[in-house]
ZAMARGU-4260 file (C-alpha; in steps of 0.2 Angstrom, whole numbers, plus 5000, padded with zeros to 4 digits):
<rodrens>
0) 5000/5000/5000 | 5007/5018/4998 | 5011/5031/5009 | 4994/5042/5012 | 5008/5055/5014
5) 5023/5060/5011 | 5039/5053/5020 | 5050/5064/5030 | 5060/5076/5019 | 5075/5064/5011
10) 5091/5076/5001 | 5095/5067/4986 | 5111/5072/4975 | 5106/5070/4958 | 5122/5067/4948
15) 5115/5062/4933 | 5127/5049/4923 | 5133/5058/4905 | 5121/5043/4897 | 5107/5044/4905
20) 5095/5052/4891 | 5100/5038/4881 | 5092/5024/4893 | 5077/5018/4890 | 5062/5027/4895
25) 5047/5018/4905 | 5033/5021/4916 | 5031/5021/4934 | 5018/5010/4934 | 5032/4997/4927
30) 5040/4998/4943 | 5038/4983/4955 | 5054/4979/4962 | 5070/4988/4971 | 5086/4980/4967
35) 5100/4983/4983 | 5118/4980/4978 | 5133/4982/4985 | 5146/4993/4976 | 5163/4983/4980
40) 5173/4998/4977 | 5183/5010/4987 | 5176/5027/4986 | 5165/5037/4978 | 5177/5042/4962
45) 5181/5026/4957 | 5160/5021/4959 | 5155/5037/4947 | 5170/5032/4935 | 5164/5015/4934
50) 5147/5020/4932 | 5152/5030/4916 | 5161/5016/4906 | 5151/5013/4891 | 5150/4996/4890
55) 5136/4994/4875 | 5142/5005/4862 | 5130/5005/4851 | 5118/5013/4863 | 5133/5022/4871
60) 5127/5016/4888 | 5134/5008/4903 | 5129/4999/4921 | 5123/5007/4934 | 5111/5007/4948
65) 5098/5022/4950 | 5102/5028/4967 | 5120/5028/4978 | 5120/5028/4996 | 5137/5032/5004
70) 5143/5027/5021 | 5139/5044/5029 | 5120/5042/5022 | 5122/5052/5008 | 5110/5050/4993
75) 5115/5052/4976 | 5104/5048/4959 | 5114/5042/4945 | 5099/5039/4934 | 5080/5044/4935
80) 5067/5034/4942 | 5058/5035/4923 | 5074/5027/4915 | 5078/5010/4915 | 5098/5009/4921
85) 5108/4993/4917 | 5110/4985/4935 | 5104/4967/4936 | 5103/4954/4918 | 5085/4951/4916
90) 5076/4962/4929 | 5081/4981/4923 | 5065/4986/4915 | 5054/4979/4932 | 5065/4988/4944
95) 5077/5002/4952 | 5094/4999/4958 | 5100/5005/4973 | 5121/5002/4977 | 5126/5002/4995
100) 5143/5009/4999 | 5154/4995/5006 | 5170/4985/4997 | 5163/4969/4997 | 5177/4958/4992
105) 5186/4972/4983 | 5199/4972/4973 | 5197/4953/4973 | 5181/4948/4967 | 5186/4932/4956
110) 5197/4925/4970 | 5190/4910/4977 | 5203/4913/4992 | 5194/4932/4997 | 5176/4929/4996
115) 5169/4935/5014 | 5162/4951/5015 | 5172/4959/5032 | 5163/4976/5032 | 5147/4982/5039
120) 5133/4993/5032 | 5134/5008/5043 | 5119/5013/5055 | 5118/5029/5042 | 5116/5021/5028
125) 5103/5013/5034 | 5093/5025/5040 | 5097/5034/5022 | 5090/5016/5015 | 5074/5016/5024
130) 5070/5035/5021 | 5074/5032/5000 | 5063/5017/5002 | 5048/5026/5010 | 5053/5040/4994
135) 5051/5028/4982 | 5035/5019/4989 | 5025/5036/4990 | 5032/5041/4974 | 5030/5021/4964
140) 5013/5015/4972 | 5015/5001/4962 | 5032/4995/4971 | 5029/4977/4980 | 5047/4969/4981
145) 5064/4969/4986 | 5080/4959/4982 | 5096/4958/4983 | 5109/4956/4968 | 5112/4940/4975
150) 5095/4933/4973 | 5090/4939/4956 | 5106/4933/4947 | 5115/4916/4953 | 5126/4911/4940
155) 5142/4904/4943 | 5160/4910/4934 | 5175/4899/4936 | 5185/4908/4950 | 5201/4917/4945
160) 5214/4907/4953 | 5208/4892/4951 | 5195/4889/4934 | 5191/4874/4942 | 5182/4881/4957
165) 5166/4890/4951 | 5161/4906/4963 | 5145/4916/4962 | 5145/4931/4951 | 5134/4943/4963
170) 5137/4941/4980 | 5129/4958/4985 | 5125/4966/4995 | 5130/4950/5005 | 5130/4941/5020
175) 5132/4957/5032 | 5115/4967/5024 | 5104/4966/5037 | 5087/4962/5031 | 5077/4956/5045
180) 5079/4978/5049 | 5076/4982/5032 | 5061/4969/5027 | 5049/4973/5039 | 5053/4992/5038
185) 5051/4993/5022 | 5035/4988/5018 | 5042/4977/5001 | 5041/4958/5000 | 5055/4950/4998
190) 5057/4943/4983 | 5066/4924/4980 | 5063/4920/4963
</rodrens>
């Protein structure tokens, strides 16, 4: 159900990516599910230059969630709610991506041998995650779900130091994402597909 009114006042950065105008535009009414992911990088410059990579030239577009919340709580929109961004295979026209600030398993991702996640979300982000989600649900009635990286996308990649030994490709926002806080919160259903 949506918010009768509006959520407490929420300061989001927008910080619109230099492609955004050429992502796909859809309705709001599209909109089901929220998407959290966990960046895996070190800092906010390394996250807006990835974010930037084209990585489909012949649309000139790349990946990137909608919305980044830093570990101060900061809120920053890479992409408009209206515009499908390029954050999970097969679910990017359903849904919005939000990327949590943490390094994950940073810089070693395809190594079978640094695989746990070691840092937490902070208490500010998410507060800053509860207040975008309240945003979001007054502003996208027809929001239902949530899920994490991790549950829409499950294949497996041979790791990099050993090809024998295949590792999930999504791991976020991993083990230390506390959803029994944000569940409930929220209002979303889970979603386990």
């Amino acid at each position: 159900m949506p918010f009768a009114t509006p959520p407490p006042e929420l300061a989001i950065h927008d910080w619109p990516l230099p492609y955004e105008t050429r992502l796909n535009r859809r309705l709001l009414s599209a909109i089901d599910l929220v998407v959290i992911h966990c960046t895996e990088l070190p800092d906010m410059a390394m996250t807006r230059e990835f974010g930037e990579r084209v990585h489909y030239p012949e649309k000139g577009t790349g990946n990137s969630g909608h919305y980044y919340i830093t570990e101060a709580g900061e809120v920053y929109r890479f992409v408009a709610d209206d515009r499908v961004a390029n954050h999970t295979k097969d679910w990017n026209t359903r849904s919005i991506g939000i990327e949590m600030f943490n390094l994950g398993r940073y810089p070693h991702w395809g190594d079978s041998r640094h695989q746990a996640f070691t840092v937490a979300y902070t208490k500010e982000q998410i507060r800053a995650l509860l207040a975008l989600l309240a945003q979001l649900r007054h502003d996208i009635p027809s929001l239902r779900y949530i899920a994490g990286h991790e549950d829409l996308d499950t294949r497996l990649e041979p790791a990099k130091d050993d090809p024998k030994i295949q590792l999930r490709r999504r791991q976020d926002p991993g083990p230390l994402f506390p959803w029994s806080d944000i569940v409930p919160t929220s209002g979303l259903a889970r979603l386990h597909p």
